[in-house]
N, C-alpha and C positions, 0 to 999 in steps of 0.2 A: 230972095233969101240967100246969105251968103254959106258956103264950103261947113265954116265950123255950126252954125245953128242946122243944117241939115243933117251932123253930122252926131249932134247933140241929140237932136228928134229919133235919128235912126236907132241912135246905141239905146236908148229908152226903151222903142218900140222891142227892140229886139229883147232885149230884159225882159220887160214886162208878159211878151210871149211866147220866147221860146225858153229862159231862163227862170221862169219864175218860180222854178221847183228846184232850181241849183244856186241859190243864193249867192254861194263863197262862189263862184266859176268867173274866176277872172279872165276877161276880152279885153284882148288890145284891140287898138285902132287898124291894125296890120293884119290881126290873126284869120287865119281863114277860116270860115263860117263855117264850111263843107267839113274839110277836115278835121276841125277841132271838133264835130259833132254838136257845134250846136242848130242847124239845119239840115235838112234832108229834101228832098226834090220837092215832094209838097210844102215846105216851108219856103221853098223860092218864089213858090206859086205866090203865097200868102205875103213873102215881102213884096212882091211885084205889086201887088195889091194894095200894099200900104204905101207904096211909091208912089200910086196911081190916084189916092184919094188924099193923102195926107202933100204932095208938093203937086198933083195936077201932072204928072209926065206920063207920059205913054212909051211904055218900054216895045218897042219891034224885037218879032223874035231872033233875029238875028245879033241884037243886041244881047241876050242875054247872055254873058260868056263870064269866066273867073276873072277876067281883066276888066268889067264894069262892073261886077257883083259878089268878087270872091271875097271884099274885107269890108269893115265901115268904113275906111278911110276911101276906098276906092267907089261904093257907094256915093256917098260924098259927092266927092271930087265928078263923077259921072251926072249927076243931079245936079250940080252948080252949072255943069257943062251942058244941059240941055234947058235949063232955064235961061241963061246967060242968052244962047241960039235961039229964045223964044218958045222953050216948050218942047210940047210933043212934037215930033214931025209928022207921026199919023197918027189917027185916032179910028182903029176896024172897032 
């Protein structure tokens, strides 16, 4: 699956569940999820989750930081970049 169709799938998912009571709440591709309030700690949880089921990647905790999960676009681009590598690297 390529950058933009991952990137398509994420800004949906992210609509559909953390947005769906804020209809007008316009997201960029850029905007950061944290800050702009549309997720909160437990909602990382839940994208990790949907990372997890919906492209097959296994996020290590180490991985999870603002520079692989602070935007969609950076999302994305981290997703392409572990499919590309073959995946998860580990799977506890």
């Amino acid at each position: 699956m390529d950058e933009p169709a991952i990137l398509a799938r994420t800004r949906a998912y992210v609509h559909e569940t953390f947005l769906y009571m804020r209809p007008g709440f316009a997201l960029g591709d850029s905007d950061r999820l944290l800050q702009r309030g549309v997720i909160d700690s437990m909602g990382v949880m839940e994208l990790i989750g949907f990372l997890r089921s919906e492209f097959g990647v296994v996020i290590a905790d180490e991985d999870i930081t603002e520079q692989n999960l602070g935007t969609l676009a950076d999302i994305a681009r981290y997703v392409a970049v572990k499919l590309r590598n073959g995946g998860p690297a580990r799977d506890y």
